[in-house]
C-alpha positions in Angstrom: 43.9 -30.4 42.4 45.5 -30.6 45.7 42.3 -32.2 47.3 42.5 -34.6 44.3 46.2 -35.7 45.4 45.2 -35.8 48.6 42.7 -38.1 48.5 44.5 -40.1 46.0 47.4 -40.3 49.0 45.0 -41.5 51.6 43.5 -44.4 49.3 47.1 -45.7 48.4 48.0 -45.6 52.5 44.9 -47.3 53.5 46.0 -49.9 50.5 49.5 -49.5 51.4 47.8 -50.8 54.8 45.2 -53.5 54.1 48.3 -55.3 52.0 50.7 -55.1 55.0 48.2 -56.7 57.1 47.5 -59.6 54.5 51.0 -60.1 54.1 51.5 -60.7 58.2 48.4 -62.6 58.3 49.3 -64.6 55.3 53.2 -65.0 57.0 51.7 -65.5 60.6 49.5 -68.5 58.5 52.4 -69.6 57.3 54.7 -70.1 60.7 52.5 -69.9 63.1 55.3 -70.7 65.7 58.2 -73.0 66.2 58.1 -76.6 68.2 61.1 -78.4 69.1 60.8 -82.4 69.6 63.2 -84.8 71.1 62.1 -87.8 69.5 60.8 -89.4 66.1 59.0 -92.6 67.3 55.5 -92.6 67.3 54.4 -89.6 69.2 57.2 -87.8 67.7 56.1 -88.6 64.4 52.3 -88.1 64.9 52.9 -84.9 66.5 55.4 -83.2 64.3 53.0 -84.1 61.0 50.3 -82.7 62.8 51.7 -79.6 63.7 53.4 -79.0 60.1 50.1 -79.3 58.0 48.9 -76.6 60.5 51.8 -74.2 59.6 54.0 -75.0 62.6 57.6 -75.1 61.7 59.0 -78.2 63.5 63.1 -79.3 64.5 62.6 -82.7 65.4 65.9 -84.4 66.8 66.3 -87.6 66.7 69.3 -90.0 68.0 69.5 -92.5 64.7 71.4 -93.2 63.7 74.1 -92.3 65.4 72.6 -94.2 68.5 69.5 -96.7 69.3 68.2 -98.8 71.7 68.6 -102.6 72.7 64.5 -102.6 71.4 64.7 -101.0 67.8 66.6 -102.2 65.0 66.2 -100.2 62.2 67.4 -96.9 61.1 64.0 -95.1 60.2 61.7 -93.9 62.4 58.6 -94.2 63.9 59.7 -98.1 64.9 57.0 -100.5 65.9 58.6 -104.2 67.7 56.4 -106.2 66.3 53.6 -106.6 63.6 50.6 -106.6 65.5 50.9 -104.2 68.4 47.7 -102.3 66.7 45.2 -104.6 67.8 41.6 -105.1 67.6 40.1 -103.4 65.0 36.7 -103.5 65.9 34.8 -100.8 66.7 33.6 -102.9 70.0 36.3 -102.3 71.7 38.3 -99.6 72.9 40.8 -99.4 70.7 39.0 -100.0 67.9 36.9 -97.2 68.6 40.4 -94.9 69.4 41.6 -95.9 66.1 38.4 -94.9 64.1 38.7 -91.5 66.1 42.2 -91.0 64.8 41.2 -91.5 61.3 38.8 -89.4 61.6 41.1 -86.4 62.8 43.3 -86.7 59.9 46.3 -89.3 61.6 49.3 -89.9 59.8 49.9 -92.8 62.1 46.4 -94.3 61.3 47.1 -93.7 57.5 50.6 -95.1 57.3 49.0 -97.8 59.8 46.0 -98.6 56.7 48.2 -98.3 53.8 50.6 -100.7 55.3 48.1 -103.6 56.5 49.2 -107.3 56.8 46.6 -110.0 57.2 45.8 -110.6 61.1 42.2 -111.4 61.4 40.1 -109.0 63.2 43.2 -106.7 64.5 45.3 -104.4 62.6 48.7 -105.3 61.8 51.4 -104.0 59.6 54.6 -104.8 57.6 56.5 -103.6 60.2 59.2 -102.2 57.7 56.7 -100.6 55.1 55.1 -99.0 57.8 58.1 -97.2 59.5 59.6 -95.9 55.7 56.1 -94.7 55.3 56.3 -92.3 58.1 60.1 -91.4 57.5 59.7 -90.0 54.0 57.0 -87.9 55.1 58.8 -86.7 57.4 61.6 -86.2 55.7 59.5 -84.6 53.0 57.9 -81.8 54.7 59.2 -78.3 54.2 58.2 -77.2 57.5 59.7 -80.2 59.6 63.5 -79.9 59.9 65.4 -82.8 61.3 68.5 -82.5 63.4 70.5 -86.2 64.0 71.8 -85.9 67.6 71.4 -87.6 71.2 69.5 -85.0 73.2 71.6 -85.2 77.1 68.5 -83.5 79.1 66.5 -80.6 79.0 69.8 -78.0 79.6 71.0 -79.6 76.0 72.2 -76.5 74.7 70.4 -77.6 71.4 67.1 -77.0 73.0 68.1 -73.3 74.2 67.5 -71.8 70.8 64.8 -68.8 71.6 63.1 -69.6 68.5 61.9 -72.2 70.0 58.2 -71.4 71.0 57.6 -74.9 72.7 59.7 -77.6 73.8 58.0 -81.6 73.5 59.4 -84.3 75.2 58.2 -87.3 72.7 61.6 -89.8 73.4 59.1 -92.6 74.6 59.3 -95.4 77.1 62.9 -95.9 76.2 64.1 -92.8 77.3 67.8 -92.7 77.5 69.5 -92.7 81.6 70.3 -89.3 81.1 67.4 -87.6 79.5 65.2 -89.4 82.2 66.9 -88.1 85.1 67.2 -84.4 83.5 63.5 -84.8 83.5 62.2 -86.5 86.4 64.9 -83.7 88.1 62.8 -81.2 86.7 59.6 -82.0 87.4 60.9 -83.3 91.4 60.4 -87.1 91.3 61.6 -89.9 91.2 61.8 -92.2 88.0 58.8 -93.8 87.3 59.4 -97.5 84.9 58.1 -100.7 84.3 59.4 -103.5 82.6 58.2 -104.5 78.8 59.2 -108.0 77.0 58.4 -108.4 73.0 58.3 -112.1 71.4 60.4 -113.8 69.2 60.3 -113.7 65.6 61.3 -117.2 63.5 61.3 -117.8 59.5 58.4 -119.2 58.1 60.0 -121.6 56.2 61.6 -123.0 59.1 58.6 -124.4 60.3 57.2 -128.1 60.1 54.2 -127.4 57.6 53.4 -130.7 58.5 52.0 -129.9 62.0 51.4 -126.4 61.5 48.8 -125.3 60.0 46.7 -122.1 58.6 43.4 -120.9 60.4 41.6 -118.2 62.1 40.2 -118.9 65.1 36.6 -120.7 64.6 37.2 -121.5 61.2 38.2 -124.8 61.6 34.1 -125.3 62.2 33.5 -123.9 59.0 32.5 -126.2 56.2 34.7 -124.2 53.8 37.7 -124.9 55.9 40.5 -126.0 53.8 42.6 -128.5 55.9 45.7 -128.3 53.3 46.2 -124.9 53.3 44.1 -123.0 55.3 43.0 -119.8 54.5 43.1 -118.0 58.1 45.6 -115.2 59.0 47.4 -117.1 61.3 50.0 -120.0 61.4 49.0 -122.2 64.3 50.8 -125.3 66.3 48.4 -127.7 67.6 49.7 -129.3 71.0 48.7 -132.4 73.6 48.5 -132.5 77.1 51.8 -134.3 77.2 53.3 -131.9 74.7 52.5 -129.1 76.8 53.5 -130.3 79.6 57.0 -130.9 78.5 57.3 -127.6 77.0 55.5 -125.8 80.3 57.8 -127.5 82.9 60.6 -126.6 80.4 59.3 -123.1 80.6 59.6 -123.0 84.7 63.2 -124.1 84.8 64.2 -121.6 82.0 67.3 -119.6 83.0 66.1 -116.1 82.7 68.0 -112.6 82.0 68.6 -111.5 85.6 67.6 -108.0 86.9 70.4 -105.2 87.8 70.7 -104.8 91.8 69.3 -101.4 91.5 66.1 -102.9 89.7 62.8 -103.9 91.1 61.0 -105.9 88.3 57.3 -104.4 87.7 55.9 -105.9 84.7 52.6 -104.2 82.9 50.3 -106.7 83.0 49.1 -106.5 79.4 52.5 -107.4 78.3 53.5 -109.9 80.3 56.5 -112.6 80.0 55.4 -115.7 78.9 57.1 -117.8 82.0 56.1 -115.0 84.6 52.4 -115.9 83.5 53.2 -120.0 83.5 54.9 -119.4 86.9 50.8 -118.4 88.2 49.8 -122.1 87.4 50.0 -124.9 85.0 46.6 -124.1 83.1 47.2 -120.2 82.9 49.3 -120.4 79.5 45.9 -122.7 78.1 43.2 -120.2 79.0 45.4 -117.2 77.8 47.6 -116.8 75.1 48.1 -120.5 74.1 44.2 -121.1 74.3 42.8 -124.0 71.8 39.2 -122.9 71.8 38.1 -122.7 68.1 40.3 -124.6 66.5 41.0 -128.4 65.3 44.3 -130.0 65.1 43.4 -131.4 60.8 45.6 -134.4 61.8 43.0 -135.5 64.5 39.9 -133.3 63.8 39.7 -132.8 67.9 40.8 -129.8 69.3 44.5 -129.7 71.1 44.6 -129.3 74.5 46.6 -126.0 74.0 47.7 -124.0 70.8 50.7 -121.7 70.2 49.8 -119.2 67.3 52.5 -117.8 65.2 51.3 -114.3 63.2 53.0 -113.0 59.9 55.4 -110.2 60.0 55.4 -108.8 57.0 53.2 -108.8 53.4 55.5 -111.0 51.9 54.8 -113.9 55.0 58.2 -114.9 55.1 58.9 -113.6 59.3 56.7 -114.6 62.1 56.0 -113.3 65.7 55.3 -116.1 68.4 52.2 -114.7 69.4 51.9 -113.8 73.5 55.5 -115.5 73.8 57.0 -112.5 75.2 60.2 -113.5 77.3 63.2 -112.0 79.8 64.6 -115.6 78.6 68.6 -115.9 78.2 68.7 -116.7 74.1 69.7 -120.5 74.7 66.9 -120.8 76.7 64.6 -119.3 74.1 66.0 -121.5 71.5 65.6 -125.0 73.9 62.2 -124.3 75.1 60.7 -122.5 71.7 61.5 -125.6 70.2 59.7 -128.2 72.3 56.3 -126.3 70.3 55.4 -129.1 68.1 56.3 -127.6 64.6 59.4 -125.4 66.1 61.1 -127.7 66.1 63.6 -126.8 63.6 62.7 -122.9 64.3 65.2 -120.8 62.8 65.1 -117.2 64.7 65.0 -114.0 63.6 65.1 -111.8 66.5 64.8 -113.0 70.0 63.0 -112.0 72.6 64.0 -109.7 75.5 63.3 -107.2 77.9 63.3 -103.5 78.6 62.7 -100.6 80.9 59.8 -98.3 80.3 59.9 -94.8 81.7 56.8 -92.7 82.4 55.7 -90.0 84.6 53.5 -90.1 87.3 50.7 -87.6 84.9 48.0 -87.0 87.8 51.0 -85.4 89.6 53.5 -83.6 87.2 51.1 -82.8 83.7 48.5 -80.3 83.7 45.5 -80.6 81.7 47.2 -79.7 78.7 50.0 -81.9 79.2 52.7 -79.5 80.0 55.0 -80.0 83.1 53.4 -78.6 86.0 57.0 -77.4 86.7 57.7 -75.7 83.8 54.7 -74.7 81.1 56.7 -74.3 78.0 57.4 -78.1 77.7 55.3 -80.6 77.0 55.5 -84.2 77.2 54.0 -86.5 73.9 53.4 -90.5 74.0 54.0 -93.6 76.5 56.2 -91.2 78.5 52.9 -89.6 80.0 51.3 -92.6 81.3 49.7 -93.9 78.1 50.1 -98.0 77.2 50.6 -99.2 73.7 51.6 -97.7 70.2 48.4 -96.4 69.6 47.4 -94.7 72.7 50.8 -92.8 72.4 50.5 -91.9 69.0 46.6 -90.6 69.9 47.7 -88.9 73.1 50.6 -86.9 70.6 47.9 -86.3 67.5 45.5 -84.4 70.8 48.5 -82.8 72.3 49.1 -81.5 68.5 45.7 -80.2 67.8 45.9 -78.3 71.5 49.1 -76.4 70.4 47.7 -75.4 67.2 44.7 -73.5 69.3 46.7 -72.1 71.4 49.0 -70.5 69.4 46.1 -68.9 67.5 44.7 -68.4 71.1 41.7 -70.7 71.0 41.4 -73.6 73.5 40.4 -77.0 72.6 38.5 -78.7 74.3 38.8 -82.1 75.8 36.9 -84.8 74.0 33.9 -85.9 75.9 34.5 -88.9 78.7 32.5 -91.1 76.6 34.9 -91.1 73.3 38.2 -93.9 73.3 40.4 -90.5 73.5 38.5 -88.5 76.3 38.6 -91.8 78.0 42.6 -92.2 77.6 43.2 -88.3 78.2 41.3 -88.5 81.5 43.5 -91.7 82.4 46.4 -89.0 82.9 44.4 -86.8 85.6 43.1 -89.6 87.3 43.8 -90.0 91.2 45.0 -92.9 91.8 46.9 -93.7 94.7 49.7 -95.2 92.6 49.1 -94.1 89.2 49.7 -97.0 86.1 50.3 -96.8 82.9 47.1 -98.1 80.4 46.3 -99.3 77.7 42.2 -97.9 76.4 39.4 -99.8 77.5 36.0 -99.8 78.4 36.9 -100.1 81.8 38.1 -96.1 81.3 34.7 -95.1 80.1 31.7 -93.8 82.0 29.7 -97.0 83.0 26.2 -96.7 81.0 22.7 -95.0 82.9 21.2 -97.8 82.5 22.0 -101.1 83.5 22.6 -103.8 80.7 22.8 -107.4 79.6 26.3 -108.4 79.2 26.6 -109.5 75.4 25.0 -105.8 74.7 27.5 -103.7 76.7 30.1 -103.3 74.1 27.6 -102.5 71.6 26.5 -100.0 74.0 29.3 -98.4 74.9 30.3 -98.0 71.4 27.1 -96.0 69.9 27.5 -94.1 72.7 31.1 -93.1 72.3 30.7 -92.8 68.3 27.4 -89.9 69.4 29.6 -88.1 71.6 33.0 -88.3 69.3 30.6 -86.7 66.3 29.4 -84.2 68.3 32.3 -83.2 69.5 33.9 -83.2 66.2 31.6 -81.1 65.2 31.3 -78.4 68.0 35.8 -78.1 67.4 35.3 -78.1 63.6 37.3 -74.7 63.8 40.0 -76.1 65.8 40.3 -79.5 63.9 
């Protein structure tokens, strides 16, 4: 009998054991650890989702709406400025290819991004509004994400000190406010790092002369099912002459522009440049850039215009428009005089202006480690534009890898890098790059390893492409248990 109770005692401890142990493996499952994140734009967004359907329990502050920037209008997060700042959608470029990546690891941006679509040709644009709610309410949705409305003063905020906090991300973008900046480039011993960004103007549709504007995609015009009445391309075009143009470019020149603080040096990123700092490089730049004709015919003439001023819909409902590659530092009297000299703007009602801001990121090489965290201090890490990356996707893909990283290590597993050949291996290895003066970039093919073989020209992209889809796969595949 007593050997009976006995082992009858030792079965219910090792029970008593094997249940304790699923229960803290089943609650370590559940919270794996807890992530603080100043900031709900894009990386913010990306990265707290990410981290949430892991099991990561995530405070993510944000400042609206108690405070925003000159940029961002709206009280939900995850802003974009305008609708197309997705781009290409190809998978012959490289941003195509980074986008196919990220929907292939599961994005919430890339989803929201999808669902939220607006006609635009061969990019990907959004209903700028749509997109933004999308990504709030899933936020605000998620049991494991709690959100905390405050303006985060530096890294000694007493909000971040709470010791729950596991990790600390920095994902407040290029927009940074003064204060968090310096706390951070304090921290990490340099200097601030900025450029300066400029976003277009945005008009009413029906504000436009219909008579000289008219609907097409570029080369469609040539196509015999080209319908000269109504069009049936993605964009709203204005046809101009050489006399035209040149009344609106000299008008351009002698523009009064918003004038730089005393403390400023103006360094504008070249893929976003304003539109009269391009003119001021020479009369024909404008025409073989943003305002170039090729492909299309003015239907009033059937000849093409000597240059051509694109305008692309905001939203699903067409009723906004963006001035395509019209980015401007402009004074708002200015914009309204010379934006109207575009044949068919002439009556151009405005929606938003356009203006200009201060970017703020890090010099990476320098002050991240391979992981992303500060050199300075390993428990924070920074997520987005801040780190060196250019453009809405980029940051949102740098933030969706910096997610997956976290999730390994705190089941202490590392993942590894995607190869050099993939659109995000490409961009990752921009931030470890060493460059005498570091630069923020967008992804390109120019990031990529150049091919072992020398090609022809028209079959480079192609090229690079099947290469970086074989290596993304593979990868993909090697990190299923991580991903």
């Amino acid at each position: 009998m007593p050997e009976r109770l006995l082992v009858q005692g030792l079965l219910v401890l090792m029970v008593s054991i094997v249940l304790r142990r699923a229960v803290c493996l089943a609650l370590w499952e559940m919270s794996v650890a807890t992530v603080a994140i100043v900031g709900a734009g894009l990386a913010g967004t990306e990265c707290a989702l990410v981290l949430a359907r892991a099991g990561v329990d995530v405070v993510l502050f944000e400042q609206k709406p108690l405070a925003r920037s000159a940029a961002h209008t709206m009280e939900s997060f995850a802003e974009l400025v305008c609708s197309n700042s997705l781009r290409n959608n190809e998978l012959t470029s490289g941003i195509g290819l980074l986008k196919e990546e990220m929907r292939e690891l599961g994005s919430f941006f890339m989803a929201a991004a999808d669902a939220c679509r607006v006609p635009a040709d061969k990019a990907l644009a959004v209903d700028r509004r749509a997109f933004s709610e999308t990504l709030t309410n899933r936020l605000r949705e998620h049991p494991r994400i709690r959100i905390v409305t405050s303006c985060v003063t530096g890294l000694e905020d007493p909000l971040l000190g709470d010791p729950s906090f596991d990790v600390l991300v920095i994902a407040a973008g290029p927009l940074a406010t003064e204060s968090l900046s310096a706390s951070l480039m304090a921290r990490i011993g340099e200097k601030e790092c900025y450029f300066y960004d400029a976003i277009a103007p945005i008009v009413w549709t029906d504000s436009l002369d219909h008579g000289i504007v008219f609907r097409a995609s570029r080369y469609e015009c040539d196509s015999e099912t080209y319908d000269t009445e109504g069009g049936k391309g993605d964009y709203l075009n204005c046809p101009m002459t050489r006399e035209e143009y040149q009344v609106f470019y000299n008008a351009l020149l002698n523009a009064e522009a918003v004038p730089s603080k005393e403390f400023e040096t103006l360094r504008h990123f070249e893929g976003c440049m304003p539109i009269e700092a391009l003119a001021a490089r020479g009369e024909r730049t404008l025409v073989f850039g943003p305002m170039k004709p090729v492909g299309f015919l003015d239907p009033r003439t059937g000849r093409r215009p000597y240059a051509l001023l694109q305008l692309r819909f905001e939203n699903k409902e067409g009723t906004t428009c963006n001035l395509v590659g019209c980015q401007t530092r402009m004074r708002i009297p200015s914009q309204r005089e010379v934006f109207r000299l575009v044949p068919g703007l002439a009556g151009a009602e405005f929606v938003r202006f356009g203006s200009m801001h201060r970017n703020t990121y890090v010099n990476a090489p320098k002050v991240l480690a391979d992981d992303q965290s500060l050199v300075a201090d390993s428990r924070i890490f920074l997520a987005g534009q801040i780190t060196g990356v250019e453009g809405y996707v980029e940051s949102a893909a740098q933030a969706l890898w910096l997610a997956y990283s976290l999730v390994a290590r705190f089941g202490g597993k590392t993942l590894p890098k995607p190869p050099l050949e993939t659109a995000l291996g490409a961009l990752l290895a921009h931030l470890q790059s060493d460059e005498k003066r570091f630069q923020p970039s967008n992804v390109h093919f120019g990031l990529f390893p150049p091919p072992e073989e020398k090609l022809r020209k028209r079959d480079r992209k192609k090229a690079y492409a099947e290469r970086a889809r074989e290596a993304f796969h593979h990868w993909k595949t090697m990190c299923s248990d991580l991903l």
